[in-house]
C-alpha positions as CSV (number, residue, x, y, z in Angstrom):
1,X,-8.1,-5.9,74.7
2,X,-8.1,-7.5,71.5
3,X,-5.3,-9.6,70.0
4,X,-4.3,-9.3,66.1
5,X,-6.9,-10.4,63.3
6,X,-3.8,-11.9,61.6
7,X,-4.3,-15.8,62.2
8,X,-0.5,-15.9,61.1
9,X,0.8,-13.3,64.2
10,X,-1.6,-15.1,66.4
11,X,0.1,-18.2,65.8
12,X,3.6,-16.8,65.6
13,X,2.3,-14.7,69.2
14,X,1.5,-17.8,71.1
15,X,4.2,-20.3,70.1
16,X,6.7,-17.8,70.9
17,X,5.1,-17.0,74.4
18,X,4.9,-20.4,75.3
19,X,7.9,-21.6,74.3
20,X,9.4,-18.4,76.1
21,X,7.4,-19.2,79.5
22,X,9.0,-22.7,78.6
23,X,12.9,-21.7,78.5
24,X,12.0,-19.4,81.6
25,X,10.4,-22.4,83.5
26,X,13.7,-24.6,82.7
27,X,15.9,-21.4,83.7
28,X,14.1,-21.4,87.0
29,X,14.5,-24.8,87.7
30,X,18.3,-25.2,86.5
31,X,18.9,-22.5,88.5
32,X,17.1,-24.0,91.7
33,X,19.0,-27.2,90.8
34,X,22.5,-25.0,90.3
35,X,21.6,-23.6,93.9
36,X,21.4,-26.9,95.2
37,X,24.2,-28.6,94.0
38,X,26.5,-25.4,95.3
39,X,25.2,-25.9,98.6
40,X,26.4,-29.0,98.5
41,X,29.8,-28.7,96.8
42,X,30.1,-25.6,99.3
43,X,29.0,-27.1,102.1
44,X,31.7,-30.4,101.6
45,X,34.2,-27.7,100.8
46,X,33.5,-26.1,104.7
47,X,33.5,-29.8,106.3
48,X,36.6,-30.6,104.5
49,X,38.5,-27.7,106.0
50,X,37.1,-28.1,109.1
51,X,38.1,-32.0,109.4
52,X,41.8,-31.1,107.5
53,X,42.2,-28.0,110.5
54,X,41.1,-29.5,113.2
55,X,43.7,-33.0,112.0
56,X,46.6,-30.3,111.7
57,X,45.7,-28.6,115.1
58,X,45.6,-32.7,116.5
59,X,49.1,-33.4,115.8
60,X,50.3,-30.0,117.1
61,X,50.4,-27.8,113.8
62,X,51.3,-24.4,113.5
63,X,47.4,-23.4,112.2
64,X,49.2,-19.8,111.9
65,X,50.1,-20.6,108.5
66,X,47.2,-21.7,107.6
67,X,45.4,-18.3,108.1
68,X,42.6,-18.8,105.5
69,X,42.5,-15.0,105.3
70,X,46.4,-14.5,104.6
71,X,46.7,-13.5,101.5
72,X,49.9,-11.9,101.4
73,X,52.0,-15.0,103.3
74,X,54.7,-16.6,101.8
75,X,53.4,-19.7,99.7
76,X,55.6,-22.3,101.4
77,X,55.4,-22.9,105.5
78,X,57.4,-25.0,107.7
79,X,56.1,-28.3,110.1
80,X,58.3,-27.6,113.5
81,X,60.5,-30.6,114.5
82,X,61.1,-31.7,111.0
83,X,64.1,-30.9,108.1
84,X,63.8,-28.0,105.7
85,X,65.8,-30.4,103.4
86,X,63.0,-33.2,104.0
87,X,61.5,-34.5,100.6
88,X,58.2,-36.0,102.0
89,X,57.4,-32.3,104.1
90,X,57.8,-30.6,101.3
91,X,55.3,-32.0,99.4
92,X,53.1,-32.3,102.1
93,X,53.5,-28.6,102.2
94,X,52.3,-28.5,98.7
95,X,49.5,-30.6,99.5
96,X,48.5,-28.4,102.5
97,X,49.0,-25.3,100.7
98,X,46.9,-26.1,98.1
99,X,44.4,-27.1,99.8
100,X,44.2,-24.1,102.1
101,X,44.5,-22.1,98.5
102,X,41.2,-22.9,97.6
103,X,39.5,-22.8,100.8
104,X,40.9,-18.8,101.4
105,X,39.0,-18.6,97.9
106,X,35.6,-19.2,100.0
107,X,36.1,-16.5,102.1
108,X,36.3,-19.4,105.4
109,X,37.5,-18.3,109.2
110,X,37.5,-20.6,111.3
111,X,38.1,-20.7,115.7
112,X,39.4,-23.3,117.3
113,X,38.1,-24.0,120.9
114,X,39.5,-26.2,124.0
115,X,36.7,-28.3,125.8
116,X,36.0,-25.3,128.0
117,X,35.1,-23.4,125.3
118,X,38.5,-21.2,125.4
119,X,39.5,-20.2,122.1
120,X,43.0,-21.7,121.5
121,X,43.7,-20.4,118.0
122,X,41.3,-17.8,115.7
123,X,41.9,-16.8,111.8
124,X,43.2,-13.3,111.4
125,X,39.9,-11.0,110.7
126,X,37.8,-13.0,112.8
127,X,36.8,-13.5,116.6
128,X,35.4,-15.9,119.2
129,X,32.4,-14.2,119.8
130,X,31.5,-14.4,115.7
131,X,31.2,-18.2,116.5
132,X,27.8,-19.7,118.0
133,X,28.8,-21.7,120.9
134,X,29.1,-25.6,120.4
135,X,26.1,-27.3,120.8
136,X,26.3,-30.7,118.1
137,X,29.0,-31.1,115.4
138,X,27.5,-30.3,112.0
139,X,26.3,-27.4,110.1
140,X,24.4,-24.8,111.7
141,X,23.1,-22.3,109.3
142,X,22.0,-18.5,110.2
143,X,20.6,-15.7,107.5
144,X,24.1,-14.8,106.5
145,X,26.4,-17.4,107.3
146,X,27.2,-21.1,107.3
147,X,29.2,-22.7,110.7
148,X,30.7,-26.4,110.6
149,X,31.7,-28.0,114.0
150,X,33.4,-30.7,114.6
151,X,35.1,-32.0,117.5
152,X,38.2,-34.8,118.5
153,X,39.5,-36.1,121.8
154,X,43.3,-37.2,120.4
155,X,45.3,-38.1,123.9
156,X,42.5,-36.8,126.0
157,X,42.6,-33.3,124.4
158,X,39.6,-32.3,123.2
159,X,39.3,-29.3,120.7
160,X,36.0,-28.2,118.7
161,X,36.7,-26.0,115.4
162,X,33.7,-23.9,114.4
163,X,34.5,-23.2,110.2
164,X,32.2,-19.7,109.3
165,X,31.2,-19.0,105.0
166,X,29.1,-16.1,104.8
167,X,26.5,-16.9,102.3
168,X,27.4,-13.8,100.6
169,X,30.0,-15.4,98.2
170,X,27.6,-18.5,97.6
171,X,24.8,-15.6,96.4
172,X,27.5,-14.1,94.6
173,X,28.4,-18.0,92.7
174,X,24.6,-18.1,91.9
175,X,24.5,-15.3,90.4
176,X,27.2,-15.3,88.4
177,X,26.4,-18.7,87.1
178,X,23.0,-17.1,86.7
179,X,24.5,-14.6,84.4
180,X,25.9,-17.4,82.5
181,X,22.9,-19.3,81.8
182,X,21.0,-16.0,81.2
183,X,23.6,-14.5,78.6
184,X,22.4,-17.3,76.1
185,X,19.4,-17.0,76.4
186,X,18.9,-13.4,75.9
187,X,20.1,-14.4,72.1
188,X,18.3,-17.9,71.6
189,X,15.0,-16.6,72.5
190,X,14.7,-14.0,70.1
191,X,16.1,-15.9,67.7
192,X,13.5,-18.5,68.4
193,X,11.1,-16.0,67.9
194,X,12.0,-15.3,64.5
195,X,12.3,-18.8,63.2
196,X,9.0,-19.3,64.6
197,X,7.6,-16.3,62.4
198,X,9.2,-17.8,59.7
199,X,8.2,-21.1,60.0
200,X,4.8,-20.4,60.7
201,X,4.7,-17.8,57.5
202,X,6.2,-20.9,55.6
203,X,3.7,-23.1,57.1
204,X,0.9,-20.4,56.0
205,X,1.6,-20.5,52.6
206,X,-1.2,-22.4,51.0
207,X,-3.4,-20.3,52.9
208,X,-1.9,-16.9,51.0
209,X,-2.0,-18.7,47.9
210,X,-6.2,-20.0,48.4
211,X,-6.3,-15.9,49.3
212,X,-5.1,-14.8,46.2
213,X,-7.1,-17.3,43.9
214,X,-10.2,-16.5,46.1
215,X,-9.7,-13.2,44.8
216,X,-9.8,-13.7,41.6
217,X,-13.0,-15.0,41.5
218,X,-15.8,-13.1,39.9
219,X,-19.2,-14.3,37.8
220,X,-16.5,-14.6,34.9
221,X,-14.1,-16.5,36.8
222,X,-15.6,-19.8,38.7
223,X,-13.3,-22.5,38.0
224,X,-13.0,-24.2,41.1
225,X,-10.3,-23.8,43.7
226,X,-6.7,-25.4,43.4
227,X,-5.6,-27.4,46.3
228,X,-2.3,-25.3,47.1
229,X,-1.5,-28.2,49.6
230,X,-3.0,-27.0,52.2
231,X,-3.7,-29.1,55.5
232,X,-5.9,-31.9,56.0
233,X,-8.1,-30.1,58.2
234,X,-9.1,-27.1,55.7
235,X,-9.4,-29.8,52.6
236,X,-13.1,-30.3,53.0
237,X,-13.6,-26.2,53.3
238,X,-12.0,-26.4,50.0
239,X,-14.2,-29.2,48.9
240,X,-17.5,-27.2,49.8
241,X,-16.3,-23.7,48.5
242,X,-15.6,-25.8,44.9
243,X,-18.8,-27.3,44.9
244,X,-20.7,-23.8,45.7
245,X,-18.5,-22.4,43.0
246,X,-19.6,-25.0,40.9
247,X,-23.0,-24.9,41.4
248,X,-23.0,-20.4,41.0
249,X,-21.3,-21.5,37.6
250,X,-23.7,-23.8,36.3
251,X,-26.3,-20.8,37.0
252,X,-24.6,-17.9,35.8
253,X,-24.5,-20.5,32.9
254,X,-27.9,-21.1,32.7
255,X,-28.9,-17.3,32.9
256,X,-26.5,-16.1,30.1
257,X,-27.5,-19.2,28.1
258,X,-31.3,-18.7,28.8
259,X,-30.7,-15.1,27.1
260,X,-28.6,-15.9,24.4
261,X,-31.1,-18.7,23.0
262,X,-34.0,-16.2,23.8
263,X,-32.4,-13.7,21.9
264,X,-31.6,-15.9,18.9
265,X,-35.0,-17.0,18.9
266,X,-36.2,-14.0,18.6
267,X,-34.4,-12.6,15.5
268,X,-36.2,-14.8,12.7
269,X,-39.9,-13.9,14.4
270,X,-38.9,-10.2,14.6
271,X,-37.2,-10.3,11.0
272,X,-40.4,-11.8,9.9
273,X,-42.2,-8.6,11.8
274,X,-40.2,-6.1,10.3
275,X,-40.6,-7.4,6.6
276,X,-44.6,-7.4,7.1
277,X,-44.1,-3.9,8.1
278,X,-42.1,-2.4,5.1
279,X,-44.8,-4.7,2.7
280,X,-47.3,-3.0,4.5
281,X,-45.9,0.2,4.0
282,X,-45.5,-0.5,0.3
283,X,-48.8,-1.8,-0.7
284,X,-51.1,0.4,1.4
285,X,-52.4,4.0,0.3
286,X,-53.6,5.0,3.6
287,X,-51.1,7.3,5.1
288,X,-51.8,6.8,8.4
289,X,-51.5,3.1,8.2
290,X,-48.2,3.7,6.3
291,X,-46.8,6.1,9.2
292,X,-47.7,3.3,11.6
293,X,-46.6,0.9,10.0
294,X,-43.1,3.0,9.9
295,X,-43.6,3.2,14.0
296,X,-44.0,-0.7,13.8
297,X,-40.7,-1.1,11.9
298,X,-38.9,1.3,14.3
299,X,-39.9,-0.3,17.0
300,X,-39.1,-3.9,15.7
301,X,-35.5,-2.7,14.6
302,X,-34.9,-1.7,18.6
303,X,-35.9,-4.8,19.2
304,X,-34.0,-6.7,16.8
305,X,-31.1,-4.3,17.9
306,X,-31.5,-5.1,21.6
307,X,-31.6,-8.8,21.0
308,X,-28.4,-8.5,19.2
309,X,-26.7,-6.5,21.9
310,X,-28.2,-9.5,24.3
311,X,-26.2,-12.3,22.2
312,X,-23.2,-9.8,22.7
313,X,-23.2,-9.3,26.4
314,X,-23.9,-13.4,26.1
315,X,-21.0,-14.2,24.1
316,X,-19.0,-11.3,26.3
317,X,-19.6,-13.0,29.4
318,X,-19.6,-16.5,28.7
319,X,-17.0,-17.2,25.9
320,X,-13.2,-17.3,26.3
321,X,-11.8,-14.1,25.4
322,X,-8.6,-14.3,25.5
323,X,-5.8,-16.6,23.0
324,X,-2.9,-18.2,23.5
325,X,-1.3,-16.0,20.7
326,X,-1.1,-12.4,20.0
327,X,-3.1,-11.1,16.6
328,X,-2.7,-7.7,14.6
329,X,-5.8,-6.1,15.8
330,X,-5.6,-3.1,12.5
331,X,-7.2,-5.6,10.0
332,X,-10.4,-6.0,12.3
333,X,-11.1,-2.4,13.3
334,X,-10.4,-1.3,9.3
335,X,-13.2,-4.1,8.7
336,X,-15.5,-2.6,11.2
337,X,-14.7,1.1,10.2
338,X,-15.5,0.0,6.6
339,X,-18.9,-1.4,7.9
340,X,-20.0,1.9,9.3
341,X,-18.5,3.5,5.9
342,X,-20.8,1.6,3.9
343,X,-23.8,2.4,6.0
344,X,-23.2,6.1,5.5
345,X,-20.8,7.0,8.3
346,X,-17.9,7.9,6.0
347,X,-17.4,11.4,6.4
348,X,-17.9,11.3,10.0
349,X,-15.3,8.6,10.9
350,X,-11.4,9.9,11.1
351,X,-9.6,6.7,11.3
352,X,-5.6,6.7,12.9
353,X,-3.9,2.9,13.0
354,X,-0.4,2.5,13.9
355,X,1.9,1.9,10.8
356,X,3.4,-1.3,12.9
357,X,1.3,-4.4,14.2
358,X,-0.2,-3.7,17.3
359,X,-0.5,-6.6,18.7
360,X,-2.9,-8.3,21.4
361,X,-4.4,-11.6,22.7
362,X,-7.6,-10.9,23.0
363,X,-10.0,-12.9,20.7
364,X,-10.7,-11.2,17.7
365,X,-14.4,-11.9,17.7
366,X,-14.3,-10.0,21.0
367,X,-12.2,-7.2,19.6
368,X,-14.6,-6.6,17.0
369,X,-17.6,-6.2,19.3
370,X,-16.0,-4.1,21.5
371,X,-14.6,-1.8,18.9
372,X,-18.3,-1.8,17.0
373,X,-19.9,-1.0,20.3
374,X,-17.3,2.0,21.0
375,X,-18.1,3.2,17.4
376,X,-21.8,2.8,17.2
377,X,-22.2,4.8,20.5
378,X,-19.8,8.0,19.5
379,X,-22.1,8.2,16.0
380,X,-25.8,7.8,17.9
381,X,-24.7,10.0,21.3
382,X,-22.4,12.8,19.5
383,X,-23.4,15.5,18.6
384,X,-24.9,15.2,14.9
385,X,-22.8,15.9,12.2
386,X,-19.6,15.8,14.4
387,X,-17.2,13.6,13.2
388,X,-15.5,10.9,15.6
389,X,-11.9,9.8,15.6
390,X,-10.6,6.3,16.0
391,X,-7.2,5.4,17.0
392,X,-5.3,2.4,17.3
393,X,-1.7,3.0,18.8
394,X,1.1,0.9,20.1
395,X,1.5,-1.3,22.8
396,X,-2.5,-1.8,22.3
397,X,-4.5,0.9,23.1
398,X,-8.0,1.9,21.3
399,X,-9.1,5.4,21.6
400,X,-12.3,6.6,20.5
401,X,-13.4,10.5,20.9
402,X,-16.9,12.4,19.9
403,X,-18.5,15.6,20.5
404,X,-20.8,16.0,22.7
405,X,-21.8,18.1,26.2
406,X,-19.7,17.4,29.1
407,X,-20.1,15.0,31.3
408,X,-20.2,14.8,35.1
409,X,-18.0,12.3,36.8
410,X,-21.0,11.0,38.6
411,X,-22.5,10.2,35.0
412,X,-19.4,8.9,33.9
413,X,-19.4,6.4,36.4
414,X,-23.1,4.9,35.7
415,X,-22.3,4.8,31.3
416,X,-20.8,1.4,31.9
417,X,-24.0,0.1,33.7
418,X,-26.4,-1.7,31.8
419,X,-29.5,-0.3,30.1
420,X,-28.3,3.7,31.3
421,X,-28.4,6.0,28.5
422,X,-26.2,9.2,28.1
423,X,-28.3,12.3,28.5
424,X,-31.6,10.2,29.2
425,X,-31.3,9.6,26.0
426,X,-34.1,6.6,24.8
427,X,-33.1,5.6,21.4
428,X,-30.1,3.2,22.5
429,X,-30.3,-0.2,24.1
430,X,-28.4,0.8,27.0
431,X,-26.0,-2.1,26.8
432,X,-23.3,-1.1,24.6
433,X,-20.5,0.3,27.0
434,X,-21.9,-2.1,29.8
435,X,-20.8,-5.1,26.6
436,X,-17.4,-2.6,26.5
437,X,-16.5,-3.3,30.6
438,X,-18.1,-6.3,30.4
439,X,-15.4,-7.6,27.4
440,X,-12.4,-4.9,29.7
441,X,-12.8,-6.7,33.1
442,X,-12.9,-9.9,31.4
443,X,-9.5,-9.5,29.6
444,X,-8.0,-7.5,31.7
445,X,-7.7,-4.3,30.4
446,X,-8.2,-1.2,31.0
447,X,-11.4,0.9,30.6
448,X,-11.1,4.5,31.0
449,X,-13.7,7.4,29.9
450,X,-12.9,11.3,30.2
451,X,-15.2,14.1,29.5
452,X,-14.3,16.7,28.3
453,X,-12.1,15.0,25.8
454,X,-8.3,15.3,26.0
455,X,-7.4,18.7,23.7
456,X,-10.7,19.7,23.9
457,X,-13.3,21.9,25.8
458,X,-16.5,19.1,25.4
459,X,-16.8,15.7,24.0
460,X,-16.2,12.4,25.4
461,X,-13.1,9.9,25.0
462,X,-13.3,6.2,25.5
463,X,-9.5,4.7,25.9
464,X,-9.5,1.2,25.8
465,X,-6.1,-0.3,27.6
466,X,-5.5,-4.2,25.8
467,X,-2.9,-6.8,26.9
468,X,-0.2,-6.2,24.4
469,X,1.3,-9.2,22.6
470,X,4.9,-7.1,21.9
């Protein structure tokens, strides 16, 4: 059977078990020890009877009121030959009685035997033939009782008295005193086992804390690992995970700068191409050079228009893209709307901005490629003619719709991956809504497309989720 995956309820598992097995280990040996010392303290308790008996029966006592089992006697008895009025008897009663108090509380009997072996005097409740006969003074022990003997010769009269425990009250001690150890411990030990949880949830802290920044690592996010103060022994795990994070940054680096320079270098060349083109058109007769050299100018414009999405999805992945104060965002998407305007998308853009600021802090350089992307896709992938709308509402949400066929969920899902075209579509770069999640993930909003559009039967709706500054 498997134990938990969770390194923190392993550790909180074990420490409680063992220090569990460790309070049961000290319960069994106190108790063992407890068991022990009330074998003793019983057995000095018999021995002392025995020797204070068998010194009364000696001088000639009446043992008769010292019946260990008489409860119900009168507390104070009488030494024959001697005054009722006499100070000193009196409190040798007391003395006497007290003593015999406690020893009724063990449950003793006791027999009293002349040297033939003739009982001379036996506690009410008990007989001779409960006694082993006399074979050496000391304890003789059987599987549910204790006997003392001891023995005096006082003026050549020998008696022997036999004392008898049954080792059903000392069980009975033990176990009560058993009860009181185990009372506490039925409320330490879960407690323990609480404050060891906590403790070792406390203790596990850095690691939660390493968890969560782990998981915000992504190829936009490789900054290395804070230390969280976590334990000597997991520093130098830290140490290598930074320096592998470190070295995946410096080539994410070198990829998105390899295509950014590649792609700058490439606009003068392809400039240069696309002039030669149009002067070619305009100075040759021959109309089949002219409509190739058209082709060669359409071509170089995709080209030029790919390497400008490739500085975008550059400058999307690599810059920072988010400030450390909140901006208007209307100013930027009127200048962007105006742009398409001027290039002859005026009666196909219907533009809605909030009357208040609608603020955000995401970099406006960023806003305004993201918003031009959004734009440039609903004109080239709607349906022709159709106008667009463009929305900017409070807190910070951009919402851009177009007309178009419906698409599939499954579709929807592959837009935001680079170089896939809507409808297999070829006359788009492919990148502009993978530059639109790139720019979302990256500043953490939200990137959501639905198709058909809300309100209507078809179309497509891009909703663009910012952080909002208010």
């Amino acid at each position: 059977m498997r134990g938990p995956r969770s390194l923190q309820l392993r550790l909180a598992l074990a420490l409680g078990l063992a220090i569990t097995l460790m309070w049961l280990a000290a319960a069994a040996i106190s108790a063992h020890r407890l068991r022990y010392e009330l074998d003793v303290e019983f057995d000095s308790a018999l021995r002392n009877t025995a020797h204070r008996l068998l010194s009364l029966a000696s001088r000639g006592e009446r043992l008769n009121r010292y019946d260990l089992n008489d409860r119900e006697r009168p507390r104070w008895g009488r030494r024959f030959n001697r005054g009722e009025h006499d100070d000193k008897h009196e409190r040798d009663d007391h003395e006497d009685e007290s003593f015999f108090a406690r020893a009724r509380d063990h449950n003793f009997s006791y027999a009293i035997f002349d040297e033939s072996g003739q009982p001379v005097f036996v506690s009410e409740g008990a007989k001779a033939s409960d006694f082993p006969p006399f074979e050496r003074t000391g304890f003789l022990r059987t599987d549910d009782r204790t006997f003392f003997y001891d023995r005096v010769n006082r003026a050549g009269r020998v008696l022997t008295i036999a004392v008898m425990e049954p080792l059903a009250r000392r069980a009975a001690s033990v176990r009560e005193m058993a009860m009181s150890l185990s009372l506490p411990m039925l409320i330490v030990i879960p407690l323990t086992l609480v404050a060891i949880f906590l403790v070792v949830r406390r203790s596990l802290r850095p690691f939660r804390a390493l968890r969560e920044d782990l998981g915000r690592k992504s190829a936009y996010n490789l900054e290395p690992v804070a230390d969280h103060g976590l334990p000597s022994e997991v520093t130098p795990v830290v140490s290598s995970l930074n320096a592998l994070l470190s070295r995946l940054r410096a080539a994410f680096e070198a990829e998105r700068s390899f295509a950014a320079n590649a792609a700058h270098e490439l606009r003068t060349p392809v400039a240069g191409a696309i002039a030669q083109a149009q002067r070619l058109q305009a100075e040759t007769s021959d109309e089949h050079a002219s409509a190739r050299a058209v082709e060669i100018e359409t071509t170089l414009k995709r080209l030029n228009s790919l390497s400008e999405k490739l500085m975008q999805l550059a400058r999307a992945e690599g810059a920072r893209l988010r400030t450390d104060e909140a901006a208007d965002l209307r100013p930027i998407l009127r200048m962007i709307v105006d742009d398409f305007e001027r290039l002859g998308a005026k009666d196909r853009i219907e533009l809605s901005i909030a009357d208040e600021p609608v603020l955000s802090d995401l970099d406006p350089d960023a806003f305004g490629i993201l918003s031009r992307n959004l734009i440039e896709n609903a004109l080239k992938h709607g349906t022709p003619g159709s106008p667009i709308t463009v929305s900017l509402e409070r807190p910070a949400v951009l919402k851009i719709a177009n007309a178009s066929p419906t698409i599939s969920p499954e579709d929807l899902r592959k837009l935001t991956t680079r170089f896939v075209r809507a409808n297999g579509k070829t006359d788009g770069t492919g990148l502009g809504l993978a530059i639109v999640r790139t720019i979302a993930d990256r500043a953490n909003a939200k990137l959501t497309l639905l198709s058909p559009a809300p309100g209507r039967t078809d179309g497509l709706e891009v909703r663009v989720s910012l952080a909002s500054g208010a």
